[in-house]
N, C-alpha and C positions, 0 to 999 in steps of 0.2 A: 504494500500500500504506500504511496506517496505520501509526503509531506504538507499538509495544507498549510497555506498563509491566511490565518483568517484574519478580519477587522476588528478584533475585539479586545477590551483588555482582559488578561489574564488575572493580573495576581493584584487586586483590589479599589477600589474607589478612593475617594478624597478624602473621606471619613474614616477611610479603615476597613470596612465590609469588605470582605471578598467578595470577586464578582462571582456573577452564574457562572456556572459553567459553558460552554458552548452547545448548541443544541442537536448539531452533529456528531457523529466519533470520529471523524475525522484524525489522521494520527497529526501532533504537532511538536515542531523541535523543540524542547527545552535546553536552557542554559544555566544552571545554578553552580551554588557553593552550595557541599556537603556539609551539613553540620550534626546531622543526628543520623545514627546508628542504632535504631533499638535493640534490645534481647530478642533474640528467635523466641518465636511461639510453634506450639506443635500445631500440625497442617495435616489432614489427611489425604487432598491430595501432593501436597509437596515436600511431605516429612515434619518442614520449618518454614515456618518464613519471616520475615524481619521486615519492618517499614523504617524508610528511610526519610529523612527530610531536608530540608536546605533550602534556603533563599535566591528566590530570582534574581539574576544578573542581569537582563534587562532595565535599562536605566532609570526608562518613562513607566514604568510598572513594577515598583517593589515589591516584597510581598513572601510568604510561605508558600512552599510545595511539597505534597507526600509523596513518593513513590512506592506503590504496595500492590503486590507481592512481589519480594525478592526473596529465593532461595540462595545464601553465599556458597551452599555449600557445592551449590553445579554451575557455578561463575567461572567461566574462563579466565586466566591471568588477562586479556584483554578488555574481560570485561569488569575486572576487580577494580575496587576503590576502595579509598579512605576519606576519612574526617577533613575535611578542610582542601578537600580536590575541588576543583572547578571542573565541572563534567558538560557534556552537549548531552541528550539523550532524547529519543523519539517515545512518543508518549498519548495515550488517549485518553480522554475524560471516564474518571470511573465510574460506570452504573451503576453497581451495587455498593456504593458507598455516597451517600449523603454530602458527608464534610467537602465544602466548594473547593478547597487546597488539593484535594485526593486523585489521583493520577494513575491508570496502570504503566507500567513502563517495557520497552521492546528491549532485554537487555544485551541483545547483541549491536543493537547500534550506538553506545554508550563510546565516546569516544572524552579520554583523560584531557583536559587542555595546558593546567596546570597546577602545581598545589602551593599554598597560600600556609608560608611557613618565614618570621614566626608571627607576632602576634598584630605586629603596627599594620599590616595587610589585611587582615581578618576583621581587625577595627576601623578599618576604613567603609567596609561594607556594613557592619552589623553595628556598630556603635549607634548611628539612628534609629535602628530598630528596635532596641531595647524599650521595653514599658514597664511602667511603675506598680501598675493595681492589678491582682492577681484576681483579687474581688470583683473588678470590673468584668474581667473574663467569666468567672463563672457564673454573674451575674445575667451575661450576655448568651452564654450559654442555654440560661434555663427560659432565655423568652424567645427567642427565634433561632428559627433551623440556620439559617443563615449567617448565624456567629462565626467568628473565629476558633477555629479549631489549633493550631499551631499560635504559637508568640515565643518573644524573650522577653522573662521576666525578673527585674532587678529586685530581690529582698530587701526588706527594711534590716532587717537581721534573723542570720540564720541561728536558729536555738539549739538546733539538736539533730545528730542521723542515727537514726534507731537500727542497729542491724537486728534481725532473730533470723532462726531458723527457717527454713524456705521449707512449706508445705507438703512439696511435693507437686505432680501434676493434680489436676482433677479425674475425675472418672470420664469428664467428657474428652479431656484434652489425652488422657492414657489410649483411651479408644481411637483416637486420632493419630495417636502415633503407631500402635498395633496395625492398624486398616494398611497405612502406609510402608512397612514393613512388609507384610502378608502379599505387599502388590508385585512383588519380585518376578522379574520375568526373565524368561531364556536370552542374554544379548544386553540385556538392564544392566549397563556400567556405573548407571547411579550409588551413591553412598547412602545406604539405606541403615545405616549405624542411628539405632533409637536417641533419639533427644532426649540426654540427662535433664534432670532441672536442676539448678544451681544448688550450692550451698546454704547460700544465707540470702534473704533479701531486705532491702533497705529501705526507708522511706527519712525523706527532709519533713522538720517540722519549723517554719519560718514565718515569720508576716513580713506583709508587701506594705505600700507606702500610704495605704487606703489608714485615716486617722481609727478610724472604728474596727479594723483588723482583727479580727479574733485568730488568728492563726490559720495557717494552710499546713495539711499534713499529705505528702502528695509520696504515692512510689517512686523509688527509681529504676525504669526499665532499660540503663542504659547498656548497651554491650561490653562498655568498659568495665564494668561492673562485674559480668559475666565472666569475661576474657581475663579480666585481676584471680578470681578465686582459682580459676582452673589453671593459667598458666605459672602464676606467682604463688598458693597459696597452698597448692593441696598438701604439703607436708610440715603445716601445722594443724598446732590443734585447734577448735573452738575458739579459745580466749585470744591468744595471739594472730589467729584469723580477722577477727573481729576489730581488734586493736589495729590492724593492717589494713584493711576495709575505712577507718574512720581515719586513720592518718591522711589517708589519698584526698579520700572525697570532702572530709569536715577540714582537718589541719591545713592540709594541702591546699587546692581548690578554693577554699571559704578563707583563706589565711587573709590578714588585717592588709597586708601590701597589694589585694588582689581586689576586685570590684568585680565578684560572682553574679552571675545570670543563669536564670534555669530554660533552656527550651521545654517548654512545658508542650502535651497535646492531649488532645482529650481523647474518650472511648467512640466508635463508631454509634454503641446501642446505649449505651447512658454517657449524653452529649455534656452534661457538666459535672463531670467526672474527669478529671486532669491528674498526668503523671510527667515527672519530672524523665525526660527521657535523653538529657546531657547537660552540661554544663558548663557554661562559657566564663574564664576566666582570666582574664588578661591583665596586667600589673596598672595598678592603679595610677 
């Protein structure tokens, strides 16, 4: 399918709103900065999959973009990325998803442009887009479909990152990963290796800049998250995991020389529902 050039904006109004969608599927190129990486979720047809997000590079139209479904783990090295790549990629308006940001993406047309390393580049794009009222958003959430679903959002002050214990899957999400498994077929070079669920999971509890603020206690679904216990952590225990967990994300990250922001995004099916799914931290 070709590329269509439509007339329309993409990624928001004057006030903020994202626009509609286009009312075609027409596929169209995207240009963004990667900024968010979430945690894989189990998928029963794809094993996993992960949504990604990142800000339009288009000049006359800023704004949030999701790209969902991505499986990393049947990604060509051509077609791999990281955090803070400038990517091109061909794209269609997602149907079965609501949120006006939400995009499927073609990922073999994904072409790297450049990555935006270290931070004075990354601030140059995203330092406007940062916002203050986390409250605003959810409030914005609970009354029209047509809220924002993605932002960066700057804390009043961050109070606290709770690690515990990660649950496990659910029964729906276990079923999802057995179904996917079970589909093995004669010639299937796919990695059909079950999605563990993390060790620990986390959630920030901060207020935003909103005077009447009661606090926001939000998960964090970020892959960094993920990728720290598995690759840095498995050969401790509990306590010294957890301790290593909060050094990164609270010390680290939230540290007094630094001016934290959470890309926050909400759930598909309860719209004002937000989790912190990376976080932007550049020296103050």
């Amino acid at each position: 399918m070709g590329v269509g050039v439509g007339q329309f904006s993409l990624f928001g109004s004057a006030d903020g709103e994202p626009e509609a969608k286009p009312v075609d599927d027409q596929v169209r190129r995207l240009r963004m900065l990667i900024t968010v990486k979430a945690a894989p979720n189990p998928s029963e047809k794809y094993g996993e999959t992960v949504c990604v997000a990142g800000f339009n590079m288009h000049v006359e139209h800023p704004g949030w973009l999701r790209l969902y479904p991505i499986n990393f783990r049947e990604l060509t090295s051509e077609e791999s990325f990281r955090k803070y790549d400038v990517v091109e990629i061909d794209a269609a308006p997602a149907r079965n998803d609501a949120r006006l940001e939400s995009w499927r993406p073609r990922m073999h047309t994904l072409v790297q442009v450049r990555h935006l390393d270290p931070w004075r580049p990354r601030q140059q794009i995203l330092a406007p887009a940062v916002e203050e009222s986390m409250c605003r958003l959810v409030a914005g959430a609970r009354e029209a479909v047509r809220s924002k679903s993605l932002a960066l959002i700057a804390p009043r002050d961050v109070q606290e990152l709770i690690v515990e214990a990660h649950p496990g899957w659910t029964s729906e999400q276990q079923a999802k990963i057995d179904q996917y498994v079970l589909q093995e077929r004669l010639g299937d070079e796919r990695d059909r290796t079950p999605l563990q669920a993390p060790r620990f999971r986390a959630f920030y509890r901060y207020r935003c800049a909103e005077q009447r603020c009661r606090g926001h206690r939000q998960g964090v679904l970020d892959w960094e998250l993920v990728a720290l216990q598995r690759n840095q952590l498995a050969h401790l225990d509990d306590a010294a995991a957890v301790d290593a967990i909060r050094a990164k994300f609270l010390e680290m990250m939230c540290a007094p020389h630094r001016a934290p922001a959470f890309y926050v995004g909400n759930q598909a099916k309860r719209a004002h529902v937000f989790s912190v799914l990376g976080v932007y931290y550049p020296p103050r």
